[in-house]
C-alpha positions as CSV (number, residue, x, y, z in Angstrom):
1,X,-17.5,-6.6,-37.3
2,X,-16.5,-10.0,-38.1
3,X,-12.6,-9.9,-38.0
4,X,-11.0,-12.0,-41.1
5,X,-8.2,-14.7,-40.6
6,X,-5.2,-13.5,-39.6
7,X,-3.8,-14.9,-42.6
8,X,-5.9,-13.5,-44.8
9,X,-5.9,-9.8,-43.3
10,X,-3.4,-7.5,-45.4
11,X,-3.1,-5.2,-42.5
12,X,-2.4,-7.8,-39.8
13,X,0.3,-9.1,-41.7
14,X,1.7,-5.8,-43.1
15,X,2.0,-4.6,-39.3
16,X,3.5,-8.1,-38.6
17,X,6.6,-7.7,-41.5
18,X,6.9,-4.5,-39.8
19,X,6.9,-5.0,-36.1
20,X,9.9,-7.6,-36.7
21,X,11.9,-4.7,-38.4
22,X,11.1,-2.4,-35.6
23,X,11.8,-5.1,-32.9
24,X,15.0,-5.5,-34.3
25,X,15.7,-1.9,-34.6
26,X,14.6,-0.6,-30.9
27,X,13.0,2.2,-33.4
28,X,9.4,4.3,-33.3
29,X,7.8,2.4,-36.1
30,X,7.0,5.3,-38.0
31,X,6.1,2.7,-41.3
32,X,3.6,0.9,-39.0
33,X,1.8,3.6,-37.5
34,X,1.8,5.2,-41.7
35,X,-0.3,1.9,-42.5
36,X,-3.0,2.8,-39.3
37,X,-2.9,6.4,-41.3
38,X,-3.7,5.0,-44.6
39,X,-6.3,2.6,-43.4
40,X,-8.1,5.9,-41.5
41,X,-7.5,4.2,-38.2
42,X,-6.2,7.1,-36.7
43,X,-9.3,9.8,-37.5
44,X,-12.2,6.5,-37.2
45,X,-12.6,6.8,-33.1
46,X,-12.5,10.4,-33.1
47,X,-15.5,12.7,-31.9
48,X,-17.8,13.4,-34.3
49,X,-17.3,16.8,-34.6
50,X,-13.4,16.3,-35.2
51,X,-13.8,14.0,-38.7
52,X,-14.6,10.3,-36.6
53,X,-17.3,7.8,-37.9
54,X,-20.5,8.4,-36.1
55,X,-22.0,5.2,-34.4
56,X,-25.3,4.0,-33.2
57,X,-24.6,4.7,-30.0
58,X,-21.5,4.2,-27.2
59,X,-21.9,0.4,-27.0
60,X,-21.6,0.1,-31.0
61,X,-18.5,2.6,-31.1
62,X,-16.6,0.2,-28.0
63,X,-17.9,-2.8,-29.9
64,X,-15.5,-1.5,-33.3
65,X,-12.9,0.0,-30.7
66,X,-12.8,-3.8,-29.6
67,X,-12.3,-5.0,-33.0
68,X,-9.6,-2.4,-34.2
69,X,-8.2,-2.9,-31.3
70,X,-7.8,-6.6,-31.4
71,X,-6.8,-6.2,-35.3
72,X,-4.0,-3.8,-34.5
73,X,-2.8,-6.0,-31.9
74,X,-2.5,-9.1,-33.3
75,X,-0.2,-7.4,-36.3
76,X,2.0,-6.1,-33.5
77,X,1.9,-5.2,-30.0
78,X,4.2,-2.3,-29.5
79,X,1.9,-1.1,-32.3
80,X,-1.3,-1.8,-30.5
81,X,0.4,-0.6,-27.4
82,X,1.1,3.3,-29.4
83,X,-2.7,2.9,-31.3
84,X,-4.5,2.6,-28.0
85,X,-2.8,5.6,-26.5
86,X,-4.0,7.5,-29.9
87,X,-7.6,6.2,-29.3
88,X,-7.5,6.7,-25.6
89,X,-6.5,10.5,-26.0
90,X,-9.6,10.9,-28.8
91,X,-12.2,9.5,-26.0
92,X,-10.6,12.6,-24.1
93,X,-11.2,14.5,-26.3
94,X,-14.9,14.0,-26.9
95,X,-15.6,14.1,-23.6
96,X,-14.2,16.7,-21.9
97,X,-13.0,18.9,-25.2
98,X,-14.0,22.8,-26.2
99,X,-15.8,23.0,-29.6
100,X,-12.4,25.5,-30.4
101,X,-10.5,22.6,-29.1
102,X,-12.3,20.2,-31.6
103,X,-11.9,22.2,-34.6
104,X,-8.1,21.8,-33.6
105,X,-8.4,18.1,-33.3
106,X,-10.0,17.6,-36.4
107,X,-7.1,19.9,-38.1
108,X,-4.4,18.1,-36.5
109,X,-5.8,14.6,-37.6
110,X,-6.4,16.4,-41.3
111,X,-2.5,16.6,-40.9
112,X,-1.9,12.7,-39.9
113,X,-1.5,13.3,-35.9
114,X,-0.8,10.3,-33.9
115,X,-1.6,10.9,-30.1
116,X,-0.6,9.8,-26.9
117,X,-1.9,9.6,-23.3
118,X,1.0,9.8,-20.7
119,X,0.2,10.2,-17.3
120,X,3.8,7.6,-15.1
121,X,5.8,10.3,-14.5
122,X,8.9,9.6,-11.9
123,X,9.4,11.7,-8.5
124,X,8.1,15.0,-8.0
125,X,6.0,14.6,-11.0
126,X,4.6,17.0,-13.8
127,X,4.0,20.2,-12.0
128,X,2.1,23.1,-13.5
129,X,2.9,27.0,-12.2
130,X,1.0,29.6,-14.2
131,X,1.7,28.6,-17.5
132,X,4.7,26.5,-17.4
133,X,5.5,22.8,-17.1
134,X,8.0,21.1,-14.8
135,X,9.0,17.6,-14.3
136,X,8.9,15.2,-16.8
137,X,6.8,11.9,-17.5
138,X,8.2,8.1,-17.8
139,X,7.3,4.7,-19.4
140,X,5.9,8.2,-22.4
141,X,5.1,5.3,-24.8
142,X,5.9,6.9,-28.6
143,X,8.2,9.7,-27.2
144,X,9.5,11.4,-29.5
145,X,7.9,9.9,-32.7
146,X,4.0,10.6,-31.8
147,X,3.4,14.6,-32.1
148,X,0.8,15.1,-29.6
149,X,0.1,13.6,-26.0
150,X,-2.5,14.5,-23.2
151,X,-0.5,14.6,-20.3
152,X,-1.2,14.8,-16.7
153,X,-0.1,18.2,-15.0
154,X,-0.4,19.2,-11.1
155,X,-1.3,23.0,-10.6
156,X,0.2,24.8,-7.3
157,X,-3.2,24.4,-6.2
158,X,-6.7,21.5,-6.6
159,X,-6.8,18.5,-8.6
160,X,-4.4,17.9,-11.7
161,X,-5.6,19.0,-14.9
162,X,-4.9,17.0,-18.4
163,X,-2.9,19.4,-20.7
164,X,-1.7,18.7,-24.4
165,X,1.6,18.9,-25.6
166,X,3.7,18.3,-28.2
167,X,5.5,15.4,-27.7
168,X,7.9,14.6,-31.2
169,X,10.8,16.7,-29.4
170,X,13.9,14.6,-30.3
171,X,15.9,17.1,-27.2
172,X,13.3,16.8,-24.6
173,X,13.4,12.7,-25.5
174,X,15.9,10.1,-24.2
175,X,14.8,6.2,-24.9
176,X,18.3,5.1,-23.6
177,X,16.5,3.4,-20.7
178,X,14.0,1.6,-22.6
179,X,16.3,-1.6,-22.6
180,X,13.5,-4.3,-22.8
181,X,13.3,-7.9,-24.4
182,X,9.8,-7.1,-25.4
183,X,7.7,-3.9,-26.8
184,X,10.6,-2.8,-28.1
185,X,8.7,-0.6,-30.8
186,X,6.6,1.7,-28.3
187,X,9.7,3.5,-27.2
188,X,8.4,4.1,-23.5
189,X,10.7,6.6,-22.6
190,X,11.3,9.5,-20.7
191,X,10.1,12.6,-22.2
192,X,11.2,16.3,-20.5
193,X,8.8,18.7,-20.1
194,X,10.2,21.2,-18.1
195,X,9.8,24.9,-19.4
196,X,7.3,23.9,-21.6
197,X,4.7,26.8,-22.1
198,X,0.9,25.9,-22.0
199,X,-1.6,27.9,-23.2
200,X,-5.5,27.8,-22.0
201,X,-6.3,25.9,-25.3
202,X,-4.1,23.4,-24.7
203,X,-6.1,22.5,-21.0
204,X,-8.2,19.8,-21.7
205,X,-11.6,19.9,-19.2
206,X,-11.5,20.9,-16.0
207,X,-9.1,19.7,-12.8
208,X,-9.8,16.4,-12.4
209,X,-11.3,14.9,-15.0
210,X,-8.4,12.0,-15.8
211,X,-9.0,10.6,-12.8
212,X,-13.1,10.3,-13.3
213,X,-15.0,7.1,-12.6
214,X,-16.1,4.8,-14.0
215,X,-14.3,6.0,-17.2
216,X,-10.4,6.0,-16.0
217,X,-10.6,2.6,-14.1
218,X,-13.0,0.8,-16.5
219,X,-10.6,1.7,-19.3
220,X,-8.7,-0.8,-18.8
221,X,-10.5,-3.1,-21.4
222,X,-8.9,-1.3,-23.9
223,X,-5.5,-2.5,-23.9
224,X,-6.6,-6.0,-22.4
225,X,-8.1,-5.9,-26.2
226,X,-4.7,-5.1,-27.6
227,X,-3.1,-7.8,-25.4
228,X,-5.8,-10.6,-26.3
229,X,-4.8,-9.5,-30.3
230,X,-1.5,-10.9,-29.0
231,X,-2.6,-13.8,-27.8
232,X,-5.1,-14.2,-30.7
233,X,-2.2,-14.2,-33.0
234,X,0.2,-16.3,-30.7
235,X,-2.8,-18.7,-30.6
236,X,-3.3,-18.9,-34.5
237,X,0.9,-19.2,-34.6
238,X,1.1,-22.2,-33.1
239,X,-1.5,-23.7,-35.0
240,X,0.0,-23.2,-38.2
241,X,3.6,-24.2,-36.1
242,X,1.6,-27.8,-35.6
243,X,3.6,-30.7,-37.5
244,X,1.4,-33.4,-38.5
245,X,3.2,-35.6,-35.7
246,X,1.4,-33.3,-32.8
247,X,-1.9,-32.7,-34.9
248,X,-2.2,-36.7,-34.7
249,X,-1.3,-37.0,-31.4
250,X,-4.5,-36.2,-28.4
251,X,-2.2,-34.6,-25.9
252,X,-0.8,-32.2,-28.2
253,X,-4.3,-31.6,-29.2
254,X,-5.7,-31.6,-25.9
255,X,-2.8,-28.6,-25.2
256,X,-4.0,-26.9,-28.1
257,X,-7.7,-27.2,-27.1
258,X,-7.0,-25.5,-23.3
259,X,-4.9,-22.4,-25.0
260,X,-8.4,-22.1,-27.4
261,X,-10.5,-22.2,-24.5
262,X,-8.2,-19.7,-22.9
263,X,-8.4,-17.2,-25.7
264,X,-11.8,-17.5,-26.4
265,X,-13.1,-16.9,-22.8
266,X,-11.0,-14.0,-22.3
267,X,-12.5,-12.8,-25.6
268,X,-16.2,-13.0,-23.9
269,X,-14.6,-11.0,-21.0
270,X,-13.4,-8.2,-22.8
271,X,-16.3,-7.7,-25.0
272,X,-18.3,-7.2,-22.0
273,X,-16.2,-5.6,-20.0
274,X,-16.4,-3.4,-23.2
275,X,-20.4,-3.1,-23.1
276,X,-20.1,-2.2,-19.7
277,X,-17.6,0.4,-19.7
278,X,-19.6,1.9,-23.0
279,X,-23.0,2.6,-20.9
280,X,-20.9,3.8,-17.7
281,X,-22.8,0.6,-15.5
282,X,-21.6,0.4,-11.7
283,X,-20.0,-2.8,-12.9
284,X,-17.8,-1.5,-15.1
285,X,-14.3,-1.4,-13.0
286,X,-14.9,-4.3,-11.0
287,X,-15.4,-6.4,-14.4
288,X,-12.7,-4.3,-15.7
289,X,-10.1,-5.7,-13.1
290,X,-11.2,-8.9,-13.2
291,X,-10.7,-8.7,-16.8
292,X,-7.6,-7.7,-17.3
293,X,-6.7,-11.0,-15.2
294,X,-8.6,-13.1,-17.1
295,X,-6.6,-11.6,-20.2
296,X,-3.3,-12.1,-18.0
297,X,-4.0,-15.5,-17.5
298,X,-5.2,-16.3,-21.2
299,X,-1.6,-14.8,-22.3
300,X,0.4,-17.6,-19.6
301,X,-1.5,-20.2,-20.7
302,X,-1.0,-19.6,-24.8
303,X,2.5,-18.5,-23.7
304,X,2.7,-22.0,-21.9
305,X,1.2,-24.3,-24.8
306,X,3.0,-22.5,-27.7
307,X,6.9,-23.4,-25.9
308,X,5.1,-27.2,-25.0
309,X,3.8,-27.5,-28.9
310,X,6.3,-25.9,-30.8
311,X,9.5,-26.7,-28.6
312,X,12.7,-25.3,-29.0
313,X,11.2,-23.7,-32.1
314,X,9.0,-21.1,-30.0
315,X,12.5,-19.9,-29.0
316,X,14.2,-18.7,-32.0
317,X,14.0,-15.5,-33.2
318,X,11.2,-14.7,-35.1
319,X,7.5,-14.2,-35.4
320,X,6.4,-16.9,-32.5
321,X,9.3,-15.4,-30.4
322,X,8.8,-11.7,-30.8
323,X,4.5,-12.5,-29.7
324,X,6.0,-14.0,-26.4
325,X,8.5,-11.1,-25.3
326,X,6.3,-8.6,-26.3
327,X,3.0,-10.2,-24.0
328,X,5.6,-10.9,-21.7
329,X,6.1,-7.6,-20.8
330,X,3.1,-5.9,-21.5
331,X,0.9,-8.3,-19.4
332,X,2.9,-6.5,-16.7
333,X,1.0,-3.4,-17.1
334,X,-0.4,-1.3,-14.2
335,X,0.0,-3.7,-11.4
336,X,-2.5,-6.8,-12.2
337,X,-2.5,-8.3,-9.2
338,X,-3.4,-5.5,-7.5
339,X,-6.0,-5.2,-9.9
340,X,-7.3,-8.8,-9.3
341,X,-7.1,-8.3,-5.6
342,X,-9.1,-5.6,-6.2
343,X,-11.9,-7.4,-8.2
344,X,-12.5,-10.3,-5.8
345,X,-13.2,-7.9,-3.0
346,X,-16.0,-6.2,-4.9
347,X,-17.5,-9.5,-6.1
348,X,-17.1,-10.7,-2.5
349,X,-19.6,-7.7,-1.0
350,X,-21.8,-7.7,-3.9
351,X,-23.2,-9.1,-7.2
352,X,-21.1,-8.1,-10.1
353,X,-22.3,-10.1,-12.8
354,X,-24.2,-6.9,-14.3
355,X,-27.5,-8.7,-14.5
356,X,-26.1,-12.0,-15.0
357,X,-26.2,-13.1,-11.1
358,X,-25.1,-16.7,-10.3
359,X,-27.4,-16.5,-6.9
C-alpha cells in the first residue's frame, strides 16, 4: 500500500481534529476509535476465521499492519497507541485461539469490539486461583473505554496463562494517576481485577504462550510503526511550518534534510524488522531492538529540528506541540536502552543482517 499525503488523507486528519479534543480533555477518545470502526480497521487484522481480510501470506498481512499502523499513527498517537493493542490482541487470537473461541471473536467484532493487550501490572501481580482473578494491571492503556483485553494472569502453579476480560468497567477503573504531558488520550490506567470470575473460554492457549519467542520480543515493530506515524507527521508539520525565509536559507534546509534522512531510514528499519518478525527468522528480536532505537532516535532528531525550524512556534499549543509530548512520552516505552544494549550484544557474537552481512 502506497500511503497518500498526509494532507490529503480524510482519516489522518479526521483522527488529528480529534486527538486535539481528546488531548485536551484527558478523555478515552471514543469518536476516534468510532472512525477506525467505520473504516473496518478494527475487524481488517483479525484471523480469517473471525471476519479479517485474508492475505497472501504473513509477510503481506505485516506489510498492511505496517501501513495501518503508520496511518493511524500519524492522525494521533494515543490513538495508534489503543489501535495497536486492538491489533496485537487479534494476532493472539489467531495463534493461539479455539475455533469456539473464534466464533466469539468474530461475534464480538460484529458488535464493534475494541481490544486491548495489558500485561504491566504493579506488585504482586495478576494472580489466578481456580477461577478467580486477583491483583490488578497498570499503565491498562484504554481502561475503561475498550471492552475487551487479553491479560496476563499467574496460576498457583506453571507458567502464566493469557485470559480475556472485560475491561469497560467504569468501578474497577481509576485514570486519576494518568497525569502526563503527552498520550493523554490512551488513558493508561490502572484497571482492578480482583474477584473477577474466568471461565475456560475466556483462557486463551496454553501457560505460557505470551511470553513465546520470537513472536513476544520481535513484536516490538509494531508500535515502533505507530511511533514512526508520529514522526512521519511531525516531519511533514514542519515542512508546511517552513516560512519562505528558512526554505531560502541552506542551513535551515540542511536541518530539514537530516530530520528526512532520519525518518526515512527508520522507515527501512521497521519495514524489515516487520518482514522478519512475519516469517519468525532468528533475526527477528535482535533487529527488533535495534529498531525500536533507530525509531527512538529518528523521533530526537525530528523532535530536535522541528523546535530549531519552527522556533518558539513548535511550543504553543497545538498540532506541532501535541506530536512532540505525545512521542515524548511514548518513545519511553519498555525500557529502550535496555533494548539497544541488548541488540549490540547479539550483533557483536554474530551476523544479524538476516542475509544482508556486511563481512
Amino acid at each position: 500500500m502506497t500511503l497518500p499525503l498526509i494532507a490529503d488523507d480524510p482519516l489522518v486528519a479526521a483522527l488529528a481534529r480529534e486527538g486535539a479534543r481528546y488531548d485536551a480533555a484527558r478523555a478515552f477518545p471514543a469518536a476516534a476509535i468510532a472512525l477506525l470502526r467505520e473504516h473496518d480497521l478494527h475487524r481488517r487484522f483479525a484471523p480469517v476465521a473471525a471476519g479479517g481480510e485474508r492475505f497472501a501470506d504473513a509477510p503481506a498481512h505485516h506489510a498492511a499492519l505496517l501501513d495501518q499502523l503508520r496511518r493511524v499513527g500519524r492522525g494521533d498517537l494515543s490513538v495508534g497507541r489503543l489501535y495497536e493493542g486492538h491489533v496485537n490482541a487479534l494476532l493472539l487470537f489467531g495463534w493461539y485461539a479455539s475455533a469456539a473461541q473464534l466464533d466469539w471473536l468474530a461475534a464480538a467484532l460484529d458488535d464493534g469490539a475494541i481490544f486491548g493487550v495489558w500485561a504491566t501490572e504493579p506488585t504482586p501481580g495478576v494472580a489466578v486461583a481456580g477461577c478467580t482473578l486477583s491483583g490488578a494491571k497498570s499503565f491498562a492503556s484504554g481502561a475503561g473505554g475498550i471492552r475487551y483485553a487479553v491479560v496476563t494472569a499467574q496460576p498457583e502453579e506453571g507458567d502464566r496463562r493469557l485470559v480475556v476480560v472485560d475491561a469497560d468497567d467504569s468501578v474497577r477503573t481509576d485514570a486519576s494517576g494518568w497525569q502526563v504531558r503527552g498520550m493523554r488520550a490512551s488513558v493508561s490506567g490502572r484497571y482492578d481485577l480482583s474477584g473477577m470470575t474466568v471461565a475456560d473460554d475466556r483462557l486463551l492457549g496454553p501457560p505460557g504462550v505470551y511470553d513465546r519467542e520470537p513472536r513476544f520480543t520481535a513484536g516490538a515493530w509494531r508500535f515502533a510503526a505507530v511511533q514512526l506515524g508520529g514522526i512521519e507527521a511531525l516531519l511533514a508539520a514542519t515542512r508546511d511550518g517552513l516560512t519562505d525565509a528558512a526554505r531560502a536559507d541552506p542551513l535551515a534546509r540542511a536541518g530539514f534534510g537530516a530530520a528526512l534522512v532520519a525518518t526515512r531510514s527508520a522507515l527501512a528499519w521497521v519495514r524489515d524488522a516487520a518482514h522478519q518478525a512475519a516469517v519468525e527468522s532468528p533475526h527477528a528480536i535482535p533487529l527488533a531492538r535495534m529498531t525500536r532505537g533507530v525509531v527512538e532516535r529518528a523521533g530526537l532528531d525530528v523532535m530536535e529540528q522541528a523546535a530549531r525550524l519552527l522556533g518558539t512556534r513548535s511550543a504553543f499549543a497545538g498540532h506541532v506541540d501535541k506530536i512532540i509530548r505525545d512521542l515524548s512520552l511514548y518513545l519511553r516505552q519498555a525500557g529502550p536502552d535496555h533494548a539497544r544494549d541488548a541488540a549490540v550484544v547479539d550483533w557483536l557474537a554474530a551476523d544479524r543482517f538476516a542475509g544482508d552481512a556486511l563481512w
